[in-house]
Residue, then its C-alpha position, 0 to 999 in steps of 0.5 A: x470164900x464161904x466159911x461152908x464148904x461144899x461138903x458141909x452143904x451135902x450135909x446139912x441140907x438132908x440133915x435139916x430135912x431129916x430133923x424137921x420129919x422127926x420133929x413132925x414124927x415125934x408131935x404125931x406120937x404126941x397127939x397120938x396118945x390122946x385114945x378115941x377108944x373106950x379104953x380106960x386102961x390108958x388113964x394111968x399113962x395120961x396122968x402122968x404126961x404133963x399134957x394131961x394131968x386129968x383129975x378125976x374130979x373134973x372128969x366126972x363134972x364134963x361127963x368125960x366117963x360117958x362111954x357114948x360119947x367117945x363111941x359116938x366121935x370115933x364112929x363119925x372120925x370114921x366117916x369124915x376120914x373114909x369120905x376124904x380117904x375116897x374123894x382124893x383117890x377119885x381125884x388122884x384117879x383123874x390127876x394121874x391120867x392127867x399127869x401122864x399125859x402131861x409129862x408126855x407133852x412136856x417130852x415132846x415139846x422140849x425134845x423136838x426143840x433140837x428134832x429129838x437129836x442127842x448130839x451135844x449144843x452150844x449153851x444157852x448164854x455161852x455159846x463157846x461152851x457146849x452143854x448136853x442135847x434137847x433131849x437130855x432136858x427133855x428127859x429130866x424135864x419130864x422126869x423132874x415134873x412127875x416127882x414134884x407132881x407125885x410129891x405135892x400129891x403125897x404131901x395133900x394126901x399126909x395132911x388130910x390123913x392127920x387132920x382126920x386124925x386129930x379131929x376128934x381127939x382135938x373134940x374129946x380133949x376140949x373136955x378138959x379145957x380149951x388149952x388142952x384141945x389147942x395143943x392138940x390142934x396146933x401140934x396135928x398142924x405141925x405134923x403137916x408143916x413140917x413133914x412137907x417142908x421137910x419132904x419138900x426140901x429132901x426130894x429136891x435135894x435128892x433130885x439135884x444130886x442125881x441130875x447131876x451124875x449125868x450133867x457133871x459140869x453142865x449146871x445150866x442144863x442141870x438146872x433149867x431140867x429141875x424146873x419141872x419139878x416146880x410145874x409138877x407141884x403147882x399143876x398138882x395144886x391146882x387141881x387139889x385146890x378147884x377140886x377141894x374148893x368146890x367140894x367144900x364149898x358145895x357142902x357148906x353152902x347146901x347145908x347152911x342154906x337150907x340148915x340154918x336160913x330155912x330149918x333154923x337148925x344149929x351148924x353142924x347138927x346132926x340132922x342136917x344130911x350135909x353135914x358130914x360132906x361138909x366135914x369132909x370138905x374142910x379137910x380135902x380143900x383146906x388141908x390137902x388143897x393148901x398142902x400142895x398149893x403152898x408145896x408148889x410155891x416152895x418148889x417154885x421159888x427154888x426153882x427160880x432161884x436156881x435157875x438164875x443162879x447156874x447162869x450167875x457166878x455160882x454156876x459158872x465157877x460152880x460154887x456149889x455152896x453159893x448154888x444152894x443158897x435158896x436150899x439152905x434157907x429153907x433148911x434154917x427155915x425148919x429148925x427156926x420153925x421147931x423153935x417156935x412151934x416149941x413156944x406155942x406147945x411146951x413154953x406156954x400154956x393157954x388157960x383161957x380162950x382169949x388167949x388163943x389167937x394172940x397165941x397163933x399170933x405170936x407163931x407168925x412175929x416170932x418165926x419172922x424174928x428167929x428167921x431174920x437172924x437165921x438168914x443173917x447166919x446164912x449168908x455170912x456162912x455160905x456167901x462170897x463177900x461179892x459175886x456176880x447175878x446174871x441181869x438180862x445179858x449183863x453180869x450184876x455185882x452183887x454183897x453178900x449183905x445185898x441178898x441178906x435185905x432181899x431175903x428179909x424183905x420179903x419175909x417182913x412183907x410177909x409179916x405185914x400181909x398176914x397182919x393186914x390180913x388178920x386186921x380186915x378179917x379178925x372179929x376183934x377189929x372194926x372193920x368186921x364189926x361194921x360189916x356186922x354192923x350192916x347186917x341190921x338193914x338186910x342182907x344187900x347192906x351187908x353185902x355191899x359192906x362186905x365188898x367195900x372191905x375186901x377191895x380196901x383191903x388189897x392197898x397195904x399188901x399191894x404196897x408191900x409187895x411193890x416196896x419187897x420188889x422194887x428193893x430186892x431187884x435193884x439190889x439182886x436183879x432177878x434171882x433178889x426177888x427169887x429169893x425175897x419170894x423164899x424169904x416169905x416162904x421160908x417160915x412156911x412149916x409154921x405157916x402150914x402148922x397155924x393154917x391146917x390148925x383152923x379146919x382141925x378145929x372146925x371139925x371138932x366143932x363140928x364133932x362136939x355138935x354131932x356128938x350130943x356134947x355139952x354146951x361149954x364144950x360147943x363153945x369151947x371149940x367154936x372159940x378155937x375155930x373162929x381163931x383158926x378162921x383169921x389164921x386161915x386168912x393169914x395163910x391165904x394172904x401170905x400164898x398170894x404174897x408169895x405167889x406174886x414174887x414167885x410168878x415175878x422170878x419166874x417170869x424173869x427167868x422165863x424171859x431170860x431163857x426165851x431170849x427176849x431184850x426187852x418187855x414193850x408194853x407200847x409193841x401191839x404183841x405185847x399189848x393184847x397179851x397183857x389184856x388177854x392175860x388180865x382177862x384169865x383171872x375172871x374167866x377163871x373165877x366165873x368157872x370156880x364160882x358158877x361150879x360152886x353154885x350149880x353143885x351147891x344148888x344140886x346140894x340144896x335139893x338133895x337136903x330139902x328132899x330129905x327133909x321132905x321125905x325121910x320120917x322124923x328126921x326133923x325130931x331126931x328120930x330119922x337117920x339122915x343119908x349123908x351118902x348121897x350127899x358125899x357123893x354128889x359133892x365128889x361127882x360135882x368137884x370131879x367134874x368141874x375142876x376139869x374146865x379151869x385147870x384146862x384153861x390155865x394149862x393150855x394158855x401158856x401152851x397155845x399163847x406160846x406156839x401160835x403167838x410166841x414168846x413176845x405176847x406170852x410175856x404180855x399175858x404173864x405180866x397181865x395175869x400176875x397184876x390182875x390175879x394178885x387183887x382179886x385174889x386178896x379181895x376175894x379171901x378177904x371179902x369171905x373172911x370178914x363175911x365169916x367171921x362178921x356172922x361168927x361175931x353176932x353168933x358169939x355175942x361176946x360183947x353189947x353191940x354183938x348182943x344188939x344184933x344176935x342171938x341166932x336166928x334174928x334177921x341181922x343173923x340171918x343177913x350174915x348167915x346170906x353174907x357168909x354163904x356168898x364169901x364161901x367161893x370167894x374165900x375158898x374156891x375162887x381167891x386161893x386158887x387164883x394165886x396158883x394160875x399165876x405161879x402155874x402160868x409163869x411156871x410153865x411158860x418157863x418149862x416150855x420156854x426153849x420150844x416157844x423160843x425155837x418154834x414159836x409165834x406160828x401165826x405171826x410167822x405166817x403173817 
């Protein structure tokens, strides 16, 4: 028996849960008490706090008594918070009617199953036994899928909300110096992670234990319902993520376009009428898009986890201890997150700005180590020595210690992506600075350079990912990559906490610019932003990472719930799936690339048309209109997300009912092998483009001031790379690590009416 007992388990998961929304509570007070007010009556409380011991004198020497400035960041705070608050109530506007009529499909398509009947069932894999109707499932299917929708929802909207937030505070703070500003970055991210983790896990939790009061015994039913919980994250995701993505990306493009390669004006400058849209889209693409995608991966990987196990031991003799394994790693996940964060804020004060990522870096080694020993006191506390997982129709005998090394195995994965990740995309590393190199011939070497990496890049993650695969299924069949798949998520409170870090400071950046600050304060937040660059490439590598196992469970469960024997690749029904399915990922790039490039042309005319017409704007004196580039940004994002999020929920939906169960595994194991390589190539490729412009902009070293300062040709022929690696890296490549979680996610939800009901056209054949 496990040392935890049931009652212990009820207890513990909702008390991490709590914990981790505290702790998040508490780093927002923290971050509070830096004032965007012009109020000097707040001076004696600062003083005293050990995050601000400010002496008067340096006060005085960085200006921080001019009134103007405050006045000035807290009046442009307002803007980019009102232009993020209106453009994800649009979004939401358009997510909700979408929503609602999904959840209605969803009842439908699983009610009709047994013809909308309520009388009881034999089960699934124990036909002896009878478990609640069709129906029944239908019902918490649907229910299960709006709370996961409403939940990644809520966790987007929280986050945007805090990095709108703690944007100008992180501007004023890095008046006082770049430790000061880091820390209030840093601990805004980690409201976010933790407060989604933490929410995350709760609303599960919750969930579960209400499903349970009407499926009593019935644990298979209980939890193939819960399974739409996971499908409401990442459908909600990917629509946060294309619309976010392509708003962001719209902006940035027109204004670096037509700001820095035709107007020679510095980023960010406040003439630039894009800017402010541009600020926006940091923080609806990067922050609340990440929000849900990595929210949906997390409930995904639950889900999957879950679902294997009410149909292994734990389910069938209802341990329920052994049942909430996936759970209670990641409620060890947050305390090991609080722990870590603690090292960055309070342990360890950054004094100078080569001290920054190494700082963020150390976040990543160290949550991996604690994590490894928190999963060790896991699984010796809430396992059985042995038990059974269900493997395709056959029980497998599996040691508590099998399900240790999958669970670690795919958090050390994860650690090895993000460093390989870091290596291809960080400034301080050779292959950037050859792209940078390149860009002394021209723009075209540049962007040949730049491709060269980014395919180069997927060879050690591919090779992670496999070795995380191959290890935990022969040790755990497929619930060992269920959980190698939490394993890598498990962190995901500091993960989150680093990668909402990189806009937050990207738009203090952007605020000391706009601003009118000093030059030193400029440079000051350009050096936190371009750590925030190679952290939020991190970030990328581990969704992608974790989207591959999450997909893999998921597609394991699906094809064990659609009752198939065996996947045949040599079967023509399979094969033209698996083509089919390695197609999807392109077509869906060239949707999010082609909408990023017409909004951004629309964005470019509009700017030009400023320039053009509004008098003085070019000498300071004319106020730019950053409305109507608010507005075209939302108009174009609201539009365009439409077509690819339809393509990514209808495949499954049409592949399933006129070609059946057989070919929809084929287009799954398609779309997760192509997806998975474009998607890091992609965000890598836009990451060394960024950061190789970012290096020639910083001239930190010789070869760097070779090739600068801002405004030479090799500038200009980075600024172009850049402007090319923007769709890449944040519309296109994130997004694509949701269509494969999103497709296997789905097929698994629908898989009782594809198994029933499917494969119309082969039927009539």
């Amino acid at each position: 028996m496990a040392l935890l007992s049931d009652l212990g388990t009820e207890i513990v998961i909702p008390v991490c849960a709590v914990i981790g929304i505290i702790f998040s509570l508490v780093q927002w007070f923290f971050v509070s008490r830096v004032k965007v007010s012009v109020d000097r009556s707040g001076d004696a409380a600062v003083k005293n706090g050990k995050n601000g011991n400010a002496d008067y004198l340096i006060e005085e020497e960085e200006g921080i008594n001019d009134h103007n400035v405050v006045a000035k960041c807290a009046e442009i705070q307002n803007a980019i918070s009102e232009g993020a608050t209106s453009f994800l109530f649009t979004e939401y506007q358009y997510v909700g009617i979408f929503m609602v009529a999904f959840a209605i499909l969803i009842f439908l398509f699983l009610g009709s199953v047994e013809g909308f009947s309520t009388s009881f069932r034999p089960c699934t894999y124990d036909q002896e036994k009878l478990c609640k109707p069709a129906l029944a499932t239908a019902i918490f299917s649907t229910v299960s899928f709006l709370l996961g929708a409403i939940t990644s929802v809520i966790s987007g909207f929280l986050g945007m909300k805090i990095a709108t937030y703690a944007n100008a505070r992180t501007t004023l703070e890095a008046r006082k110096g770049v430790g000061k500003a880091f820390i209030v970055a840093f601990r805004s991210g980690a409201v976010m992670g933790f407060l989604l983790a933490a929410n995350g896990l709760l609303v599960l939790y919750i969930t579960i234990n209400l499903f349970e009061i009407y499926y009593g015994d019935d644990w298979e039913g209980l939890f193939e319902a819960i399974t739409g919980y996971g499908l409401g994250g990442s459908s909600m995701a990917l629509f946060g993520r294309v619309g976010g993505g392509i708003y962001t990306k719209a902006a940035d493009v027109g204004a670096d376009l037509v700001g820095k390669v035709e107007r020679n004006i510095p980023e960010d400058d406040p003439r630039n009428p894009a800017v402010i849209a541009d600020n926006v889209g940091d923080n609806v693409g990067d922050i609340a898009g990440m929000g849900s995608d990595l929210f949906g991966s997390y409930a995904e990987s639950s889900c999957a986890a879950l679902v294997v196990a009410s149909i292994s031991s734990f389910g069938i003799s209802h341990d329920f201890t052994g049942m909430c394994y996936p759970l209670l790693i990641s409620s060890m996940g947050i305390l090991v997150c609080l722990i870590t964060t603690l090292f960055a804020t309070d342990f360890f004060e950054i004094k100078a700005v080569k001290e920054i990522e190494p700082a963020l870096k150390k976040q990543l080694i160290i949550s991996t180590i604690f994590m490894t020993i928190g999963i060790a006191i896991v699984t010796w506390t809430c396992l059985p020595s042995s038990f059974t997982i269900f493997n395709f129709g056959v029980q497998k005998d599996v040691q508590n210690w099998q399900l240790f090394l999958c669970v670690c195995v795919g958090l050390w994965a994860g650690l090895i992506i993000g460093f390989v990740t870091e290596y291809y995309t960080s400034n301080a590393y050779s292959p950037v600075q050859d792209v940078a190199d390149s860009c002394r011939t021209g723009a075209a070497t540049n962007v040949i350079f730049g491709l060269a990496l980014g395919y180069k890049s997927v060879i050690i993650p591919i090779f992670a990912i496999a070795a995380s695969i191959f290890v935990s299924f022969t040790f755990a069949a497929m619930y060992g990559i269920a959980v190698a798949a939490l394993g890598m998520l498990s962190t995901i409170a500091t993960g989150l906490a680093i990668d909402a870090y990189g806009p937050i400071s990207d738009n203090a950046g952007g605020i000391a610019e706009m601003a009118g600050m000093s030059h030193r304060i400029r440079e000051r937040t350009d050096a936190l932003d371009a750590a925030g660059n190679t952290t939020a490439a991190i970030g990328k590598g581990f969704a992608i990472g974790s989207a591959a196992l999450v997909s893999l469970a998921l597609f394991g469960a699906f094809v064990s719930r659609a009752g198939i024997s065996s996947v045949d690749v040599l079967t023509p029904k399979v094969f033209i799936g698996l083509l089919v399915g390695a197609m999807l990922p392109y077509w869906f790039s060239a949707m999010t690339m082609k909408s990023v490039g017409s909004a951004a042309l629309k964005m470019v005319e509009e700017v030009r048309r400023q320039f053009n017409t509004i008098p003085g704007l070019m000498e300071g004196i004319g106020k730019p209109d950053y409305a109507t580039c608010v507005k075209i940004s939302t108009d174009a994002s609201i539009k365009e997300m439409i077509p690819p999020g339809a393509l990514v929920m209808l495949t499954p939906l049409i592949v399933g009912t006129f070609f059946g169960v057989e070919t929809l595994s084929g287009v799954l194991a398609g779309s997760l092998v192509s997806g998975v390589q474009i998607a890091i190539s992609a965000s890598n490729t836009g990451g060394a483009w960024d950061n190789a412009k970012k290096y020639i902009e910083a001239g930190a070293s010789e070869h760097a001031q070779t090739l600068g300062p801002k405004g030479s040709e090799p500038h200009k022929a980075a600024v172009i790379g850049d402007t090319i690696g923007d769709p890449l890296k944040d519309t296109s490549g994130p997004s694509l690590n949701i269509l494969i979680k999103l497709m296997a996610v789905e097929s698994l939800v629908f898989a009782p009416f594809f198994a029933t009901h499917g494969g119309l056209l082969f039927k009539l054949l």
